[in-house]
C-alpha positions as a printed NumPy array, in Angstrom:
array([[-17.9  ,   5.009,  76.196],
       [-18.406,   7.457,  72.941],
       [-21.175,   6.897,  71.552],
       [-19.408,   6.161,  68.16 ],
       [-17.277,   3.314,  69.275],
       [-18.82 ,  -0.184,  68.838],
       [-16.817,  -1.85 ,  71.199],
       [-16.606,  -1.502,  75.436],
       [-12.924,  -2.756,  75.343],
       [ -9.657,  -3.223,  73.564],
       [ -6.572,  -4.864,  73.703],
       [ -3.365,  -3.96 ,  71.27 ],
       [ -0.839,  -6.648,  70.639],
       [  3.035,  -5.267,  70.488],
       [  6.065,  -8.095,  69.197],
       [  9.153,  -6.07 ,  70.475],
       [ 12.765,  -7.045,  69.612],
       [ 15.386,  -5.068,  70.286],
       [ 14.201,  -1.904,  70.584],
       [ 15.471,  -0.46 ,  73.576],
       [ 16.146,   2.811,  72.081],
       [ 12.219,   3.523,  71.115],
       [ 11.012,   1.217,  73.463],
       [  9.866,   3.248,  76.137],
       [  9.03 ,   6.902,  73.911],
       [  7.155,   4.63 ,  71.851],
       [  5.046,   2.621,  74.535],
       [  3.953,   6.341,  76.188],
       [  2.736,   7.947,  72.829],
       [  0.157,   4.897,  72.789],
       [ -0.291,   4.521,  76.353],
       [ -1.365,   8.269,  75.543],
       [ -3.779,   7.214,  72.996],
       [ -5.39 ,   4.331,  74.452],
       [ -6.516,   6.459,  77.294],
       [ -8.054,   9.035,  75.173],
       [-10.566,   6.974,  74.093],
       [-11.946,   6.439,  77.748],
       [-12.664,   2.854,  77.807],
       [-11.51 ,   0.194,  78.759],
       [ -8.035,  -1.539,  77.296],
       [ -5.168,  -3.398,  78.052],
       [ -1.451,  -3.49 ,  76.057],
       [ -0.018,  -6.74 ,  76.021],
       [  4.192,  -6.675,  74.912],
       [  5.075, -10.272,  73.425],
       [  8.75 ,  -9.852,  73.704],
       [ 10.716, -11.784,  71.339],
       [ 13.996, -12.966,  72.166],
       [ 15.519, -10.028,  72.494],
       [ 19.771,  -9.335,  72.835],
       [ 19.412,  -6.136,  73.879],
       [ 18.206,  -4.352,  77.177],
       [ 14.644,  -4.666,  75.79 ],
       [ 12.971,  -7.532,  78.137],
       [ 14.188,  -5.362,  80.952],
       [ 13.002,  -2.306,  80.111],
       [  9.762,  -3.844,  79.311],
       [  9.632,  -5.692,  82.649],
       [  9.9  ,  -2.272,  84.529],
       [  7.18 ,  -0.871,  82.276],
       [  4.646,  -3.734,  82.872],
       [  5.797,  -3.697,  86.406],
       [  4.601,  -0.296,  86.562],
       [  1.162,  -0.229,  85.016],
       [ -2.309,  -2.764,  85.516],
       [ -2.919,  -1.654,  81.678],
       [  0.227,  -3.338,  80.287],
       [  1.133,  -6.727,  80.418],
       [  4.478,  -8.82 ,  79.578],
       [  5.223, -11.83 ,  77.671],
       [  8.35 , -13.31 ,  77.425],
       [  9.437, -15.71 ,  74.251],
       [ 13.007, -17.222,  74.181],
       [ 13.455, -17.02 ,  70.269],
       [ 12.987, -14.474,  67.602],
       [  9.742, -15.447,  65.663],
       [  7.871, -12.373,  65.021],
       [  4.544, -14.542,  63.88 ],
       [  4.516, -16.386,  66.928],
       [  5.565, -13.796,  69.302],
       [  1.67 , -11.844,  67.503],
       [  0.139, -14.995,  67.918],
       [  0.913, -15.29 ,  71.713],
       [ -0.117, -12.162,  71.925],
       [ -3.24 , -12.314,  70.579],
       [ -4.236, -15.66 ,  72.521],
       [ -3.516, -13.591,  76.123],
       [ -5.832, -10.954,  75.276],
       [ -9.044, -10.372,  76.928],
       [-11.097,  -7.647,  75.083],
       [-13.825,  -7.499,  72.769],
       [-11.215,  -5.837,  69.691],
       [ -7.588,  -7.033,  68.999],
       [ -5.327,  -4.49 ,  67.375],
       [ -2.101,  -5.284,  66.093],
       [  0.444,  -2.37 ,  66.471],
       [  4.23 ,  -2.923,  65.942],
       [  6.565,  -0.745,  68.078],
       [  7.489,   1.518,  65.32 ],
       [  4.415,   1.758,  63.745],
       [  1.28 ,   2.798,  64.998],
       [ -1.738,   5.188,  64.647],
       [ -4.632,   7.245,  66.887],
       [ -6.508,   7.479,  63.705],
       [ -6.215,   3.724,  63.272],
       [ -7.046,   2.778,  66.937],
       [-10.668,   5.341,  66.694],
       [-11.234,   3.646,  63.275],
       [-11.035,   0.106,  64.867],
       [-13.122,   1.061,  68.091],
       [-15.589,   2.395,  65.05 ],
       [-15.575,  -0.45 ,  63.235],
       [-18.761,  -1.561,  61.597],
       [-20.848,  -4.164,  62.651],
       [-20.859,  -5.894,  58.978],
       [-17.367,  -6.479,  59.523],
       [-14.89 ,  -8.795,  61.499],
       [-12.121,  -6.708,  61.372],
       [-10.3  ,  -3.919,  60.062],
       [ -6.746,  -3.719,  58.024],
       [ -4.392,  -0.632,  57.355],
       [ -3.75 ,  -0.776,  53.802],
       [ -0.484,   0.441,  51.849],
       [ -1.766,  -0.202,  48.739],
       [ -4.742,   2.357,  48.615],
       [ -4.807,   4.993,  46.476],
       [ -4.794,   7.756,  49.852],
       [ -1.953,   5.865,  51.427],
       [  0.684,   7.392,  52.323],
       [  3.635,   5.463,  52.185],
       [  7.25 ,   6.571,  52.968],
       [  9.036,   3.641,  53.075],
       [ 11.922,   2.34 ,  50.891],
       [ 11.42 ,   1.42 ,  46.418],
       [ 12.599,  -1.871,  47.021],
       [ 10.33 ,  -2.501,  49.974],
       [  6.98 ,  -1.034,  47.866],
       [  7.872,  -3.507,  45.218],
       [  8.586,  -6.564,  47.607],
       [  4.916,  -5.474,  49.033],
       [  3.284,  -5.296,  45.512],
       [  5.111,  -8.772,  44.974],
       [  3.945, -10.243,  47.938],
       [  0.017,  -9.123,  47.611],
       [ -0.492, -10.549,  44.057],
       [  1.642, -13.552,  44.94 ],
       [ -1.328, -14.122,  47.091],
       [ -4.471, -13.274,  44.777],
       [ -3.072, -16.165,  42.362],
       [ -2.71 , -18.627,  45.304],
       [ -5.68 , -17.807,  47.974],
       [ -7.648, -16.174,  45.889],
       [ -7.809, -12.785,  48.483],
       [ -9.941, -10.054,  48.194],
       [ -7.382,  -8.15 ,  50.527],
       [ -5.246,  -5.45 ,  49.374],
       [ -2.811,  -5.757,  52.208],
       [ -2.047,  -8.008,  55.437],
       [  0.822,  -6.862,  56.984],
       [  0.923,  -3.868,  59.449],
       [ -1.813,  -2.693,  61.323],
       [ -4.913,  -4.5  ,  61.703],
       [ -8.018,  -4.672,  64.352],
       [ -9.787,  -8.298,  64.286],
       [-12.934,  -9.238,  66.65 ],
       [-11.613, -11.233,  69.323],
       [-14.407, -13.816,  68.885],
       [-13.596, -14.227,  65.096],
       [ -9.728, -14.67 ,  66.348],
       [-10.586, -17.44 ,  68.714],
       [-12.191, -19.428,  66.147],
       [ -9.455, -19.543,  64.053],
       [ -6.345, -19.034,  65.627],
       [ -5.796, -22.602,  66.857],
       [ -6.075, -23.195,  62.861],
       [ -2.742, -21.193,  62.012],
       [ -0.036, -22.99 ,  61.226],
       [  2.219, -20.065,  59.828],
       [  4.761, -18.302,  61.996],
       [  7.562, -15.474,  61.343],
       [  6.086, -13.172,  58.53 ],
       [  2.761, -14.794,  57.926],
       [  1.598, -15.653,  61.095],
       [ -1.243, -12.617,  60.615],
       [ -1.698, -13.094,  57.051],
       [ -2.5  , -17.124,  57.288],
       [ -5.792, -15.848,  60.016],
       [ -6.547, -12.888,  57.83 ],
       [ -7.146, -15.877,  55.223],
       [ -9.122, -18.225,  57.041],
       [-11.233, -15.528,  58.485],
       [-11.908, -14.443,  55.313],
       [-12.605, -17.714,  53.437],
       [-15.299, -18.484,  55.932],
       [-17.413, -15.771,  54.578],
       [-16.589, -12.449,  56.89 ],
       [-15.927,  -9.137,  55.653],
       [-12.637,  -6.915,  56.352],
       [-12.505,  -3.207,  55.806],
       [ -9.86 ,  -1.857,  54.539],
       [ -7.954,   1.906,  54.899],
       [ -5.662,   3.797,  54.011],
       [ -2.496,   3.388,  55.905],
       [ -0.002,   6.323,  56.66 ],
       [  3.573,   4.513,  57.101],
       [  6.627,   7.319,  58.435],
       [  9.231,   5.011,  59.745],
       [ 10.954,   6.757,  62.644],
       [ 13.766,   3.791,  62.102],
       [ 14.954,   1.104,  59.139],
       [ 13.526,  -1.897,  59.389],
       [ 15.093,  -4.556,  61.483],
       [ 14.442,  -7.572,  59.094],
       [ 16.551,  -8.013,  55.906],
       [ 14.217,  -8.172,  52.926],
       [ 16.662, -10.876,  51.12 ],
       [ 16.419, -13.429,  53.682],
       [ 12.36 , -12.692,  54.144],
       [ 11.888, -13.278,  50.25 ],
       [ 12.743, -16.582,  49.639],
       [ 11.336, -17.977,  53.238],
       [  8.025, -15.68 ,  52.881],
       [  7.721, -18.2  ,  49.16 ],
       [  8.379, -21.233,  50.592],
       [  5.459, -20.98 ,  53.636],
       [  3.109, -19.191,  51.373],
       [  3.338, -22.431,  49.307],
       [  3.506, -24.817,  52.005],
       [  0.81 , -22.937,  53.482],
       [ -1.462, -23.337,  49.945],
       [ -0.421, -26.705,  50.128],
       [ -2.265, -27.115,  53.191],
       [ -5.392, -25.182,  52.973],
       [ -5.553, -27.834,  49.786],
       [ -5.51 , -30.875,  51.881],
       [ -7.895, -29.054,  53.975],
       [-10.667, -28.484,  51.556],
       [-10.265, -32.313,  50.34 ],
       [-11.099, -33.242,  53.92 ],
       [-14.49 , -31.148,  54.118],
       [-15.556, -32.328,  50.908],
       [-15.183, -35.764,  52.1  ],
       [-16.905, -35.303,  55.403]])
């Protein structure tokens, strides 16, 4: 192991849907990566209901390496597609990559990662972030961030995108989760962080090598409605502790 990696062993979490054209390009260039680092790791797809020749291609990948493995989901649900991900992995770090979006730098700075903290976040709200993507999409982020400072009260700058959490800090709370589709990953953020532990965050460097495949105007008004329900809940939840 290098001596300035904290951890023996990884594991990155990929949701694919429909992406049969950057599926397999994609899947070598981290393949690539993760074997740089000379330790141990494992790459688990969580296929999600694809249309397209993706679950194939996917099944001939896993098929064809002891480092990759393959789970299957019958609907499109993004959030739970990370979460079963995230639940089949065995290593000490979990590292959330989507197929179009991923990082060496990242991956080193995760396997760095200091022992003060439970995890690690790439953040596109940084002042050295780099971020290429669409005006309406920056805005829709900016939206979305301070949308949750007023209702969780988050010291986070970003949850979406990359992010490295300790796998024993994800099996404490991940049976809590209730969120799926787009907040899946920002509801454990959360509840990791409310219980006291400390994320670092850095700057993220987002080139899109395609649009993305969600439409923001359908996202909007469902990302509202769970972020409330989901404020509604950790509500309820604090009344019950107090009462214990």
């Amino acid at each position: 192991m290098d001596s300035n990696f904290t951890f023996n062993s990884f594991s990155i979490v990929i949701p694919i849907y429909n992406e049969e054209e950057i599926l397999k390009e994609s899947l070598n260039n981290v393949i690539s990566m993760c074997q740089r680092t000379n330790i141990d790791f494992e790459i688990i797809l969580s296929e999600n209901g694809s249309t397209d020749n993706t679950k194939n291609i996917s099944f001939e990948i896993a098929k064809s390496s002891n480092n990759i493995k393959l789970i299957e989901n019958d609907t499109p649900n993004y959030g739970e597609a990370l979460k079963r991900g995230f639940l089949a992995c065995t290593n000490e770090i979990i590292i959330s990559f989507d197929i179009d979006y991923y990082s060496e730098k990242f991956l080193l700075e995760c396997l760095s990662l200091e022992n003060e903290f439970s995890g690690i976040i790439a953040s596109k709200r940084m002042s050295k972030s780099e971020d290429s993507r669409r005006l309406i999409r920056k805005i829709a982020t900016g939206f979305f961030v301070a949308i949750l400072k007023i209702l969780f009260g988050t010291n986070l700058s970003d949850t979406h995108g990359m992010k490295g959490i300790k796998k024993e800090s994800v099996e404490r709370y991940i049976q809590e989760v209730i969120s799926t589709q787009d907040l899946f990953d920002t509801e454990l953020l959360i509840r990791i962080e409310k219980s006291g532990q400390k994320f670092k965050e850095v700057p993220a460097k987002i080139n899109e090598i395609r649009p993305s495949v969600s439409l923001i105007y359908k996202r909007i008004p469902r990302t509202i409605k769970s972020l409330l329900k989901l404020r509604f809940v950790l509500y309820r939840e604090s009344l019950n502790t107090k009462n214990l």
